[in-house]
N, C-alpha and C positions, 0 to 999 in steps of 0.2 A: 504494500500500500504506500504511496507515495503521499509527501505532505504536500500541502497546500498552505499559501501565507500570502501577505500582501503588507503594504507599506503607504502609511498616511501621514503625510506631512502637515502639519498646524502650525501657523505662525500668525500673530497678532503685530497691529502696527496702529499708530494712532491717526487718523487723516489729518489732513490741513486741506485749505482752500485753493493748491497748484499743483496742477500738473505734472506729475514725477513717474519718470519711466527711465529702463535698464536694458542692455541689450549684451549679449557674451556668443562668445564659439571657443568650445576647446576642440583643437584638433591633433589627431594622435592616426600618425602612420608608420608605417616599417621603416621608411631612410632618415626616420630620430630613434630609431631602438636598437639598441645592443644584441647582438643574440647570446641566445643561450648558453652558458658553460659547458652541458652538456654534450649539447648539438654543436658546437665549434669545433668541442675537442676530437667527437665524431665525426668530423667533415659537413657536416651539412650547412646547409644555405637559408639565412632567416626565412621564413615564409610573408608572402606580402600582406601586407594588411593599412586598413585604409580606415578609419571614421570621423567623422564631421559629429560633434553638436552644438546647435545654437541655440535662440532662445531669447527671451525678453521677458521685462515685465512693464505695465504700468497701472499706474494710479491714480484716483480722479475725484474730484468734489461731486456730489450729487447736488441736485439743483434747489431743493427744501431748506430753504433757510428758517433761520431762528431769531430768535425776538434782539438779540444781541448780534446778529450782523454773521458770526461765524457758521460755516456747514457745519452742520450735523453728524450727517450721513456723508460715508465716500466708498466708493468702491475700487476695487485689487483684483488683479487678475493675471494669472503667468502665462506662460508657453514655453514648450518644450520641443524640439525636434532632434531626430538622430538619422543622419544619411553615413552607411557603409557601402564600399563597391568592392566587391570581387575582382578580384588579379585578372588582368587584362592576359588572355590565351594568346 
């Protein structure tokens, strides 16, 4: 029987009234990696490898104001993406 699991991330953040967003890519391929000690001392040849990910966030006042001038409400929202390509034959 195999397990099953999952992973939820929570994070709290206070709003303000502007506009704030983030944007990142890590990227990791085989001609920044070392090969293996193993496999070196065996002859072998790194195998290729390729991934991209990028991603952003932003953040934003909702439009419900309050008796004091400052929002309220604001909303957050991330993204996420991951591109790999297979060894060109």
């Amino acid at each position: 029987m195999a397990a099953r699991g999952g992973v939820i991330n929570v994070a709290t953040k206070q709003g303000t009234n502007e506009w704030h967003g983030t944007l990142f890519e890590f990227l990791r391929n085989s001609k920044l990696d070392a090969n293996n000690f193993f496999a070196n001392r065996a002859g072998r040849e790194l195998g290729a490898f390729q991934r991209n990910q990028f991603g952003g966030t932003i953040g934003s006042p909702l439009t419900i104001r309050s008796y004091n001038g400052r929002t309220e409400l604001s909303s957050f929202s991330a993204n996420r993406a991951r591109g790999s390509a297979a060894p060109a034959s």
